[in-house]
C-alpha positions in Angstrom: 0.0 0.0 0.0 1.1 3.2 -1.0 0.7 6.1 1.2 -1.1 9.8 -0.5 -2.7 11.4 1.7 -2.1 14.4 4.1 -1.0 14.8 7.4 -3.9 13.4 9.8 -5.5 12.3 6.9 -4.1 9.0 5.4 -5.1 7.6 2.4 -3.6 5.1 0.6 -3.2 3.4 -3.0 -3.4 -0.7 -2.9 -0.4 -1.3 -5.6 1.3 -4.2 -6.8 4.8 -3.5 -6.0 8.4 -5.4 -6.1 9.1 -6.3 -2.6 12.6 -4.8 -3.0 11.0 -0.9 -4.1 10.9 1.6 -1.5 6.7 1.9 0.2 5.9 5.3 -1.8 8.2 4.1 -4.7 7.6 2.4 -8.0 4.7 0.4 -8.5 3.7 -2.5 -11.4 0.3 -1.5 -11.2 -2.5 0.3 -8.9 -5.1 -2.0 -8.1 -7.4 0.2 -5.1 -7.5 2.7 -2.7 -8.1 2.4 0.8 -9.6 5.1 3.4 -9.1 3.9 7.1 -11.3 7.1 8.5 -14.1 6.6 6.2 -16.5 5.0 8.2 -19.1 2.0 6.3 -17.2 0.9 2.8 -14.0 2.1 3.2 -11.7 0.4 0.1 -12.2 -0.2 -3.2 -10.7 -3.1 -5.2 -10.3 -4.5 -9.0 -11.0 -8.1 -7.9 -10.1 -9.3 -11.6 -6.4 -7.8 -11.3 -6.1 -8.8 -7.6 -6.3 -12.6 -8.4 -4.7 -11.8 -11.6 -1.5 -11.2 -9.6 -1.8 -13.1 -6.5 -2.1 -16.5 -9.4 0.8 -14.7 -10.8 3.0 -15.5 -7.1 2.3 -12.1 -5.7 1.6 -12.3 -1.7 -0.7 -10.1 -0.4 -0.2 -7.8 3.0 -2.4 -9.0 5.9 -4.5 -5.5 5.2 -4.7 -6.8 1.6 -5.8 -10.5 1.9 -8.6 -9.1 4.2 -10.1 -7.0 1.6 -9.9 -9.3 -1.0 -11.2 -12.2 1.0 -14.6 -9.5 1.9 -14.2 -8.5 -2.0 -15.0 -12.3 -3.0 -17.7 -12.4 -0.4 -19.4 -9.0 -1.9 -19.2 -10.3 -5.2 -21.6 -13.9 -5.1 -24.2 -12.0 -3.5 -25.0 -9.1 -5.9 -24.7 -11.5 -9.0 -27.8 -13.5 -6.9 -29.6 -10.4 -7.4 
């Protein structure tokens, strides 16, 4: 996660990253954002490219795992309806 927002204010990008690239570096490819004060739905996420690149050997943050494992949830229910 990439870290853009202000002072008291944090806001951050969910990127795909090398492991070896500084936190606010380089990224491969900006996949969501993520706002911890927002109360309710707080991130959002391209499913598609998150699997994409975890099938690809990319290993999630413990932050990131948890919003793709709620973004699977979220998904099965709104096709039902």
């Amino acid at each position: 996660m990439k870290r853009i927002g202000t002072k008291n204010t944090p806001v951050f990008r969910i990127v795909v990253a090398d492991s070896r690239s500084p936190r606010d570096g380089k990224c491969i490819e900006e996949i969501g954002t993520y706002q911890p004060l927002k109360p309710g739905e707080n991130f959002t996420l391209k499913l598609d490219r998150a699997q994409y690149w975890v099938s690809k050997g990319a290993q999630p943050s413990d932050t990131v795992a948890s919003f793709i494992k709620k973004a699977t949830k979220a998904v099965p229910a709104a096709a039902a309806v």
